[in-house]
N, C-alpha and C positions, 0 to 999 in steps of 0.2 A: 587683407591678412586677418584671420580668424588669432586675434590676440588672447582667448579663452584656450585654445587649440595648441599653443605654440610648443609645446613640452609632448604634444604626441608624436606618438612612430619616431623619427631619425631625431639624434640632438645632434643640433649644429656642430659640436665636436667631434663630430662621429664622420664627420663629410671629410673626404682628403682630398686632396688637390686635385685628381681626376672630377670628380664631383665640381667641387669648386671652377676649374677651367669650363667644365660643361655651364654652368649657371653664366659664369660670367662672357663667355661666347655669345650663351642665346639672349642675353641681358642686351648686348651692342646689336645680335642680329637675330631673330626668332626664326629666318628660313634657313639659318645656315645649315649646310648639309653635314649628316654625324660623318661622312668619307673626310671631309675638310678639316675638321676638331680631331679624330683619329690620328691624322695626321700630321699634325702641329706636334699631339702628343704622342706619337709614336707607335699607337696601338689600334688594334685594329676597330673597321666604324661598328661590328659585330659586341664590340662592349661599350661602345658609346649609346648605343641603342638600349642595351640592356641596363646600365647606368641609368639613362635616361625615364627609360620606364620608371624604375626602382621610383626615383625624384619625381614623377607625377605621381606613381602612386602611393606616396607618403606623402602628398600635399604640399612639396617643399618648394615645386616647381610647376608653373602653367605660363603655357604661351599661350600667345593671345592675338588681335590684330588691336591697335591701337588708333583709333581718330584722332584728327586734327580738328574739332566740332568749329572755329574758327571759318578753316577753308568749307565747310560743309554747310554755310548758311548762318550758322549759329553766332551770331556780335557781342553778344552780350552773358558774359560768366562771370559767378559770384559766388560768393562763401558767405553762408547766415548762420548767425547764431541764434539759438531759439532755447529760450523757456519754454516748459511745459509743465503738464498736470504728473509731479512726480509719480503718485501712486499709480497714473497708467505710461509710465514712462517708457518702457521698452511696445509697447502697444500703436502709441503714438509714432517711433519710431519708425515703427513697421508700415505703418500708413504709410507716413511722408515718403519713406523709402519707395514705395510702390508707386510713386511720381514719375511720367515721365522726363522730365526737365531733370530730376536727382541723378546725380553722375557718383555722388559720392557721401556716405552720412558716416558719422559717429555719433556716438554716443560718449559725452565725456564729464570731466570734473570740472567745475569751476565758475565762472559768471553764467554762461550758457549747458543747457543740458545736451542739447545735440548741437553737433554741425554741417550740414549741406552745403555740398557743392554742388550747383545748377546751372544747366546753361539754355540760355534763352536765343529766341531771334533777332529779338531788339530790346529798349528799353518797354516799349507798351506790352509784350510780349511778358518782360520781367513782374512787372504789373498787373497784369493779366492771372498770372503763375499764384503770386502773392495772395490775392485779394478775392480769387473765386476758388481756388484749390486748394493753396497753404493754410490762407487763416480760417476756415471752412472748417478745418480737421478738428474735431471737439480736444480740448486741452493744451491747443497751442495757445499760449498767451500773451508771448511778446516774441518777436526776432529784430534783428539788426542784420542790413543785407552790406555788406563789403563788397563793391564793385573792383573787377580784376582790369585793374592798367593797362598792363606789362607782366607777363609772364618770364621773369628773369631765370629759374631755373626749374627744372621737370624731370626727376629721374622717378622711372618705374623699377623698386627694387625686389 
């Protein structure tokens, strides 16, 4: 989510329940067919489609296929928080970002400047990641990596 962006094209109160039933349809299933939602709601799949559209192309909506990096090899996922060189902050970002292993970065306020999530093969893997890639990148200065347990909940909204 383009949190800079949010205020363009559609305001969330602008969406009415068609809209809304379509998001939250493709939220539970991303192949469902617009014949199926049409007809839940009554109307034909010919404006679900056109709805649809509308919501990709104001940014509001993307489907996607989703991994399980878990079952795909992947053991080892983690959340780092990382200092950096404020005055190349967004620069820095940009690197790390361009990581394979990065599934996921912000840029935030607070102890840490950014945050990655990465997932690895294994722990030497994770090490590997850290100590020839991560800390490599001129201006990273310190991170703290959080190792994921347990995955206790995961909504894509």
């Amino acid at each position: 989510m383009d949190i800079e962006n949010t205020n363009a094209g559609l305001r969330p109160e602008s969406l009415d329940k068609i809209d809304q039933f379509i998001i939250d349809a493709l939220r539970q299933d991303g192949r469902v067919a617009f014949v199926h939602i049409a007809h839940q709601l009554q109307v034909s799949p010919g404006m679900i489609r056109i709805r649809y559209n509308r919501l990709v192309e104001l940014g509001i909506l993307k489907v996607v296929a989703v991994t399980n990096p878990l079952r795909m090899g992947m053991s080892t996922v983690a959340m780092i928080g990382l200092r950096v060189d404020g005055s190349r902050l967004l620069e820095i970002a940009d690197q790390i970002a361009a990581l394979e292993e990065v599934l996921y970065l912000v840029v935030t306020s607070g102890v840490y400047d950014i945050m990655a999530e990465v997932v690895c093969r294994s722990h030497a893997h994770l090490l590997q990641f850290l100590s020839e890639r991560l800390y490599q990148i001129e201006g990273v200065r310190q991170s703290e990596s959080f190792m994921y347990l347990k995955i206790v909940k995961e909504v894509y909204y």
